[in-house]
C-alpha positions in Angstrom: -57.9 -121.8 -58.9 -55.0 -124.6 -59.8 -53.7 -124.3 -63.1 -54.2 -127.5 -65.0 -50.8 -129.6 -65.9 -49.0 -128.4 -69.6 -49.1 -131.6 -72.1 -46.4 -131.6 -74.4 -45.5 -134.0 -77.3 -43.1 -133.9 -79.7 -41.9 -136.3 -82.8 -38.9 -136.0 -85.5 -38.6 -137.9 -88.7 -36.1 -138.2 -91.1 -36.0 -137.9 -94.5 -36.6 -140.8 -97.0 -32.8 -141.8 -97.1 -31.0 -140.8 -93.6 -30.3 -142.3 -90.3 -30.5 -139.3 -88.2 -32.8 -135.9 -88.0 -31.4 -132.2 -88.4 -34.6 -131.7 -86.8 -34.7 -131.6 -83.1 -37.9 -130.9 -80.2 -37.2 -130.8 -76.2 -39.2 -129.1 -73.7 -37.4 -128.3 -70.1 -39.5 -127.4 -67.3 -38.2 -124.2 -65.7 -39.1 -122.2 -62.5 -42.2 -121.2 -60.9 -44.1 -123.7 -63.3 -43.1 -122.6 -66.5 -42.4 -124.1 -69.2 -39.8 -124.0 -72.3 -40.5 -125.4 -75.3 -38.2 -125.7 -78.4 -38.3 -126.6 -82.0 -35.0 -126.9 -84.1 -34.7 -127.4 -88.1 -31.0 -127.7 -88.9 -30.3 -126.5 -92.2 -30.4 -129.2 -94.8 -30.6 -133.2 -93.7 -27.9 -135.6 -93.1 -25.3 -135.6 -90.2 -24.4 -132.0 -90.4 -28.0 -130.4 -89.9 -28.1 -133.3 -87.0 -24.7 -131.6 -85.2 -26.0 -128.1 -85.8 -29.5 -129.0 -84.1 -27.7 -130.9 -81.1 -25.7 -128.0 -80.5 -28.3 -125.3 -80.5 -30.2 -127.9 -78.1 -27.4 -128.0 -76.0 -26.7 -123.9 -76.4 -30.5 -124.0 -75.0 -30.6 -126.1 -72.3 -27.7 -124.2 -70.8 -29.5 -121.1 -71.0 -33.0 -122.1 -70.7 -34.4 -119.7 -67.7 -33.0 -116.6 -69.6 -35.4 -114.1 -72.2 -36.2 -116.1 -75.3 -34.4 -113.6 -77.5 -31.5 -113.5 -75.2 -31.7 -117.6 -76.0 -31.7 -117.4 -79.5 -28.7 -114.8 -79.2 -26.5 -117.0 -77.0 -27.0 -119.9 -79.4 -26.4 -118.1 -82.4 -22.8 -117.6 -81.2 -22.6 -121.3 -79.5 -23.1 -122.3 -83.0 -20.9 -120.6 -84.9 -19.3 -123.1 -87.5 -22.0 -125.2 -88.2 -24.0 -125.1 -91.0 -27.0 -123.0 -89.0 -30.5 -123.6 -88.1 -34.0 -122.3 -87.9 -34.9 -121.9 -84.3 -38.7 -121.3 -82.0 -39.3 -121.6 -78.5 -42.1 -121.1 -76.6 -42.7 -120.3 -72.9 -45.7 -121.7 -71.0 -47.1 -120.2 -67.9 -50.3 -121.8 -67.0 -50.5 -120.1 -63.9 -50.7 -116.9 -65.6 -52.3 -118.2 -68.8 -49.4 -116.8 -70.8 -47.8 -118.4 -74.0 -44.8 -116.6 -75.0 -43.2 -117.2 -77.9 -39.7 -116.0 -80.4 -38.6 -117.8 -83.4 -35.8 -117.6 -85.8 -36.3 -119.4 -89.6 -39.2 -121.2 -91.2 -40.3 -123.2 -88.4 -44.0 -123.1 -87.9 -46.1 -122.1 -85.0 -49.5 -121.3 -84.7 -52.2 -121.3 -81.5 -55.4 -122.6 -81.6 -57.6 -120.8 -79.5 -61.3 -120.9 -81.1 -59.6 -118.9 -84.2 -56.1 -119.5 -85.6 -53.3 -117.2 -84.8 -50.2 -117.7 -87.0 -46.3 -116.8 -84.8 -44.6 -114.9 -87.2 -40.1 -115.2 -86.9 -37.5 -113.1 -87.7 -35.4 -114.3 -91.0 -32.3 -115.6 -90.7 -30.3 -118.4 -89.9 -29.2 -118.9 -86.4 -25.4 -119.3 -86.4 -24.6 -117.3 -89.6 -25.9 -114.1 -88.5 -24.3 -110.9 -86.6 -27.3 -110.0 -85.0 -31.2 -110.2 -84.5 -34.1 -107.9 -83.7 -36.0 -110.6 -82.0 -39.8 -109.8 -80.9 -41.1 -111.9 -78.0 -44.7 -112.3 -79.0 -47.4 -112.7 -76.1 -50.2 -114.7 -76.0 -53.3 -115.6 -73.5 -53.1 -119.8 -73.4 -55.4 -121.6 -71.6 -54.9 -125.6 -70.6 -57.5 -127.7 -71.8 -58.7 -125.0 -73.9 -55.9 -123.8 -76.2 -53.7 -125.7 -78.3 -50.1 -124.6 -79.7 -48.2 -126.2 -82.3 -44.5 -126.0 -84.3 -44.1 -127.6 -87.6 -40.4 -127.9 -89.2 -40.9 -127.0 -93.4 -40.7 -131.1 -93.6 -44.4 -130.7 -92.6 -46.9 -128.9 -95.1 -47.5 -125.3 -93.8 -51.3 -125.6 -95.2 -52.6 -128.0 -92.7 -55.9 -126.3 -91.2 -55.6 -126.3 -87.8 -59.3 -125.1 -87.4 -60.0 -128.0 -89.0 -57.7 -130.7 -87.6 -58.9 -133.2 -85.5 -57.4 -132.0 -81.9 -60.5 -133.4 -79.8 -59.7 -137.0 -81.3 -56.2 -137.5 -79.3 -55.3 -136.4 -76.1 -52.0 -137.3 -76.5 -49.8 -134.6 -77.7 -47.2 -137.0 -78.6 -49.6 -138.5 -81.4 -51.0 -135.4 -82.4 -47.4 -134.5 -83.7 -46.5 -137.9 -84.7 -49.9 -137.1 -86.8 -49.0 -134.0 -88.4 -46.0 -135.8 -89.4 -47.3 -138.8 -90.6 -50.0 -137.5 -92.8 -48.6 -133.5 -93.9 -44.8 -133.9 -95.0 -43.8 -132.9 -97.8 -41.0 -135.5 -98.5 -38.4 -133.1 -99.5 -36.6 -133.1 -95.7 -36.6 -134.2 -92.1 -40.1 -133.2 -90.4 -41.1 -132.3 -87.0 -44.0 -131.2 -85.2 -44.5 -130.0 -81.3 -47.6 -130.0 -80.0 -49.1 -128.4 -76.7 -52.4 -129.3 -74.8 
């Protein structure tokens, strides 16, 4: 049996009154099929959440095949200095139907999968802290069955996802830009990642 292609779409707003986003989304694809997937909430808005979330992007992208909590340890002393972020990744294996996932922060995940299962992360503030206990949490994920999705707090953590209109868009770049659109709050940046 061939595993069907990952769809992944992200989109990153500012808040009402800045030119740039301390929020930040990137996906990398990684060996073997996998995938990486990362959300990013610098702390705050303005230029100084944007340079903390650029450089816990890059500390990422330089680490990207490694453990996710081995990830989120490397970047929390790349980014020593700034003024911190929230931090989740998730790994995709659709080969192996596996979702794997380790966050940091009040980011939002959740999967979709005929009930809704809510990630729970660590607290803390990646960059300010000595040390994490990071748990890796594992998931069964099935493309074209399952759907995964991370929310930045600029997006209301209420939405029902049982209830939101997934089978509508096929384009996980809309479906975020949706979230976004129609659930911030208003108060800060948003964001929203969304996996088909």
């Amino acid at each position: 049996m061939t595993a069907q292609s990952v769809s992944i779409g992200a989109f990153c707003s500012p808040v009402a009154g800045e030119t740039v986003s301390g929020d930040q989304a990137a996906h990398w694809s990684c060996k073997h099929g996998v995938w990486l997937t990362c959300l990013i909430d610098g702390l705050g808005h303005g230029r100084q959440a944007h340079h903390a979330a650029m450089a816990c992007l890059e500390g990422i992208a330089r680490c990207r095949e490694a453990g996710l909590d081995d990830i989120i340890r490397a970047c929390n002393d790349a980014i020593r200095g700034t003024r911190g972020v929230a931090v989740s990744l998730a790994r995709i294996n659709a080969s192996a139907q596996q979702l794997s996932y380790a966050g940091v922060g009040n980011i939002s995940a959740c999967l979709v999968s005929g009930k809704v299962r809510r990630m729970v992360n660590c607290h803390g503030i990646v960059g300010d802290e000595q040390g994490f206990d990071i748990p890796v949490q594992n998931y069964e994920f099935v493309v074209g069955r399952d759907r995964f999705v991370m929310t930045s707090d600029g997006v209301d953590e209420c939405v029902d996802y049982g209830r939101f209109p997934f089978a509508r868009h096929d384009c996980p770049a809309h479906l975020a830009r949706t979230l976004v659109t129609e659930h911030r709050t208003g108060r800060d940046d948003a964001s929203a990642l969304v996996v088909l």
